[in-house]
C-alpha positions in Angstrom: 178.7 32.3 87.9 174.9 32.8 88.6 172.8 33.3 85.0 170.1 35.7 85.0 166.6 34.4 85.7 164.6 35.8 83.4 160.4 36.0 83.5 158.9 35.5 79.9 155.8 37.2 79.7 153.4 35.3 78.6 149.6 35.9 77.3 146.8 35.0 79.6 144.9 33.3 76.6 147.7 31.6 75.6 149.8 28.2 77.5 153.2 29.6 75.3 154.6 32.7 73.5 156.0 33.3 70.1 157.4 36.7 68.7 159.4 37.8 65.9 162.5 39.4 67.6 163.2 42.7 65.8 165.8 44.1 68.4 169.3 42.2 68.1 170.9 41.8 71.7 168.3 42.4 73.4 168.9 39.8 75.9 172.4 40.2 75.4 173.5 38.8 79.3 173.9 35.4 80.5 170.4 34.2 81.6 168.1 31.0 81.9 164.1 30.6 82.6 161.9 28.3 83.6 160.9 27.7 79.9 161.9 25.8 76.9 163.4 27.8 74.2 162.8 27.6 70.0 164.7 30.1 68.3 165.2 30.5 64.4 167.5 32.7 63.3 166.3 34.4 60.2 168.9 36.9 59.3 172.0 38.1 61.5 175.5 36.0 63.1 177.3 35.8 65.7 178.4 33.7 68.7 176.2 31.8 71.1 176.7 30.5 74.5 174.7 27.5 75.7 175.7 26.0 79.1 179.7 25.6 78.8 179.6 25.6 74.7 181.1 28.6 72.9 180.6 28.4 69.0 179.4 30.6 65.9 175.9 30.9 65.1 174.4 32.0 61.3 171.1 33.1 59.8 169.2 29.8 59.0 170.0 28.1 62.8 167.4 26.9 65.0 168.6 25.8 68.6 166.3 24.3 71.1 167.3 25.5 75.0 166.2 22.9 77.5 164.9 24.7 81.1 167.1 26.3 83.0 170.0 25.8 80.9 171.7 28.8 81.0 172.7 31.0 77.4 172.4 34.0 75.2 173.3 35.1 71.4 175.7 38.5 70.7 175.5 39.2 67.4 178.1 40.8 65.9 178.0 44.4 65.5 178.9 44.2 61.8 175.6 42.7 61.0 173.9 44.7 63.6 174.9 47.8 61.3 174.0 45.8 58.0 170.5 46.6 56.7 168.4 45.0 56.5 169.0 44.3 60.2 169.2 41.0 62.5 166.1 38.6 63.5 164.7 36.0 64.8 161.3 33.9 65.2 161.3 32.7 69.5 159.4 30.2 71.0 159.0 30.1 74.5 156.7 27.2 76.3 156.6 25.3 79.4 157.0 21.0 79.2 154.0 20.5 80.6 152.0 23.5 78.4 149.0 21.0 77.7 149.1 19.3 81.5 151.4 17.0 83.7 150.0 13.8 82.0 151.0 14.0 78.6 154.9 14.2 79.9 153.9 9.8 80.6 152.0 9.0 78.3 153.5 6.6 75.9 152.6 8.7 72.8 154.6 11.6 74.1 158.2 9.5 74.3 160.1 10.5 71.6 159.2 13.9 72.5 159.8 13.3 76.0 163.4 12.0 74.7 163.6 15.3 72.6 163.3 18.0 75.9 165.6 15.7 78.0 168.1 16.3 74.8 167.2 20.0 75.1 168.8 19.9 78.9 172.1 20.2 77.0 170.6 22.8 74.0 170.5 21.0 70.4 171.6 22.9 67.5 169.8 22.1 64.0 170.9 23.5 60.7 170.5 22.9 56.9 167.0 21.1 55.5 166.3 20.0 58.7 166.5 23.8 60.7 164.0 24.9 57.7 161.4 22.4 57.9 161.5 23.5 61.7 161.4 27.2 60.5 158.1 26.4 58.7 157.2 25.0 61.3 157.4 27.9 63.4 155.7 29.8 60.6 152.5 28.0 61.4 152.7 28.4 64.8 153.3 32.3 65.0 150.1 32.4 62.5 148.0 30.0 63.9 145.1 30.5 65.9 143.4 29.4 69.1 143.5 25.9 69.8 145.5 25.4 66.1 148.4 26.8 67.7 148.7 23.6 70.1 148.3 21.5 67.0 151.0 23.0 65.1 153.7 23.4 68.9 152.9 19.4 68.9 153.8 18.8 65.4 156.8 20.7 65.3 158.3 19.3 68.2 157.4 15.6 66.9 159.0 16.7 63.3 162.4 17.5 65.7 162.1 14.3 67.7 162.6 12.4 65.1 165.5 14.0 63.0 169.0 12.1 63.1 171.1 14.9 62.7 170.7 16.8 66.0 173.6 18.2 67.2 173.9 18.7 71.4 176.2 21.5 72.5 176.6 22.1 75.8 178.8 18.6 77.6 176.8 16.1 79.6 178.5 17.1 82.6 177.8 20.8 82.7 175.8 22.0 86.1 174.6 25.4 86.9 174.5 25.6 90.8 175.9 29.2 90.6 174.9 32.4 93.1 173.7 36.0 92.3 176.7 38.0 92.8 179.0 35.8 90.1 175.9 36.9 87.5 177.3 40.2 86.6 181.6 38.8 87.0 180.4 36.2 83.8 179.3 38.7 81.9 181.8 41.4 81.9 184.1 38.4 81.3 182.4 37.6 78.1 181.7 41.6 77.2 185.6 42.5 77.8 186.6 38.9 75.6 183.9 39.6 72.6 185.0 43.3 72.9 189.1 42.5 72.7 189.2 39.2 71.6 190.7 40.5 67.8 193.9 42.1 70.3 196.2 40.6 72.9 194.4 39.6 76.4 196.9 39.1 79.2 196.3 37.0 82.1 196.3 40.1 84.4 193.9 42.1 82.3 191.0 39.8 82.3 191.7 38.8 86.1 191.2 42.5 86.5 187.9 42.6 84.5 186.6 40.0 87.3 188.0 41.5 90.6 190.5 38.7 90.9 194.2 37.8 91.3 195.3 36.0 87.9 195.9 32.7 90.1 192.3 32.7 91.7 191.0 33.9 88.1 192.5 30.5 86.6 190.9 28.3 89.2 187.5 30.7 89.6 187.3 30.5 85.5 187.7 26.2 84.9 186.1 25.3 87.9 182.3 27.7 86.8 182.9 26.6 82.9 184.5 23.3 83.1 187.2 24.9 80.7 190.7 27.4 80.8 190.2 30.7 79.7 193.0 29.9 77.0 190.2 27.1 75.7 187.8 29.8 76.0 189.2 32.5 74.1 190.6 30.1 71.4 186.8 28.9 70.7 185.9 32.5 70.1 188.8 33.2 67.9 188.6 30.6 65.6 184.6 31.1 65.4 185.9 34.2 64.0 188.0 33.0 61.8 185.9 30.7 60.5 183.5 33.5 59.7 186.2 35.3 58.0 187.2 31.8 56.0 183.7 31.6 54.8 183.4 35.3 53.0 187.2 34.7 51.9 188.4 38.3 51.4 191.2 37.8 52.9 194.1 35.7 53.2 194.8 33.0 55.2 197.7 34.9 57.1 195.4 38.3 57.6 192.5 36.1 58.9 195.0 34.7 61.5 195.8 38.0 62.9 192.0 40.0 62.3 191.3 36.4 64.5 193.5 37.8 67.4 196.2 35.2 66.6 200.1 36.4 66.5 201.7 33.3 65.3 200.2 31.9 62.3 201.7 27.9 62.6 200.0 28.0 66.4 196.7 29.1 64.6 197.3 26.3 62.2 197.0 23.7 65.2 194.8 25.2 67.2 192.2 25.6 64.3 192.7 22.1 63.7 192.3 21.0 66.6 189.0 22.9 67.4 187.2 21.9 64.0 189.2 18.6 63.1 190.5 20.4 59.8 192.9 22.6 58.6 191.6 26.3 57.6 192.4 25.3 53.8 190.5 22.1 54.5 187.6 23.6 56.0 187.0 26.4 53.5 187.2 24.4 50.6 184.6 22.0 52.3 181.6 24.5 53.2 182.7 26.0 49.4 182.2 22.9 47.7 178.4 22.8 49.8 
């Protein structure tokens, strides 16, 4: 399953990019690029996909996308419709952006550590993800060589937090071709469009132009997990959306979720956040 290979503009009196991303989606496809990736979510949620991780993602994020790791954000469309609406503050910037030599120089190791960390994507969040969103202030307002200062600053301030968080597993290749590019993404459309309502085997084999048996082995052996794990990640990253603005009961968010037996989305919650739904809405209440 081939990701898209994008080309990020850049600025011929400028060695990176930054923008403020006003139009939710709009790289809404599985893609990579040559380019590291600093994205700060300011407003907007949904679920991301980095390499073979499958998880929520909420306003105040940063994640850092190492180079040619394959990913993409879908926001959902209830916060698409909100106003005011979805975005985000991007970074894009080659590793060597200020020359081949600073990647050995001994002053650039923890750094150097940082991007190798990046090869797998690394989530940041709380005090940490804001320090890195002023961070990214500076930078979009900087000037000339300033703007060098600030990229080198920022990316030190990350190399040395502790609480990083890698998400994609160590183990995850991308040695994909160009025709798989388009059967990984209606996969993911057709699941974040249905995943709320019962998916049989045969429907999504039919979504990707396959018998369910080839689908199985086509599915585990491009994502290193079943579809089953798959869809279960996205339905309790739901649900755990749906814990947090607790309008609803426990039961309901088990079937809004696309759940039909509420002791088997008991476990399965459990087991994909290491706590019960009670337990894990009464921890992120008490934050």
């Amino acid at each position: 399953m081939k990701a898209k290979q994008l080309i990020v503009p850049h600025n011929a009196s400028s060695s990176f990019s930054i923008r403020k991303e006003q139009l939710p989606n709009i790289n809404n496809k599985w893609h990579c690029h040559v380019e590291m990736e600093l994205i700060h979510f300011h407003r907007g949620s949904g679920t991301q996909f980095v390499g073979d991780h499958v998880k929520r993602f909420s306003a105040g994020d940063v994640v850092l996308v190492g180079t040619n790791l394959p990913h993409y954000w879908r926001f959902d469309q209830e916060t698409i419709s909100n106003n005011p609406k979805p975005y985000s503050t991007v970074l894009h910037f080659n590793e060597d952006f200020i020359g081949d030599r600073w990647k050995i120089a001994p002053e650039s190791k923890m750094i150097q550590s940082l991007f190798r960390k990046a090869d797998q994507g690394v989530l940041i969040t709380g005090k940490s993800a804001a320090k890195v969103a002023e961070h990214l202030e500076a930078i979009y307002e900087a000037e000339s060589f300033q703007r060098i200062l600030c990229l080198l600053q920022c990316l030190h301030e990350i190399s040395l937090m502790k609480e990083l968080k890698l998400l994609s597993s160590l183990g995850f290749e991308y040695k994909n071709t160009r025709v798989e590019t388009n059967r990984l993404n209606d996969i993911y459309t057709f699941t974040l469009n249905n995943f709320r309502n019962k998916i049989s085997l045969e429907d999504i084999a039919a979504v990707a132009d396959l018998v369910p048996s080839s689908f199985c082995r086509y599915f585990k052996h491009h994502s290193g997990k079943t579809y089953t794990q798959f869809l279960q990640d996205i339905r309790i990253g739901y649900a755990c959306k749906l814990l947090l603005e607790d309008k609803n009961s426990l039961k309901q968010i088990c079937y809004d979720s696309g759940f039909s037996n509420y002791t088997s989305f008991h476990e399965i919650f459990k087991s994909v956040t290491g706590k019960t739904p009670r337990e894990y809405k009464a921890q992120h209440q008490a934050l």
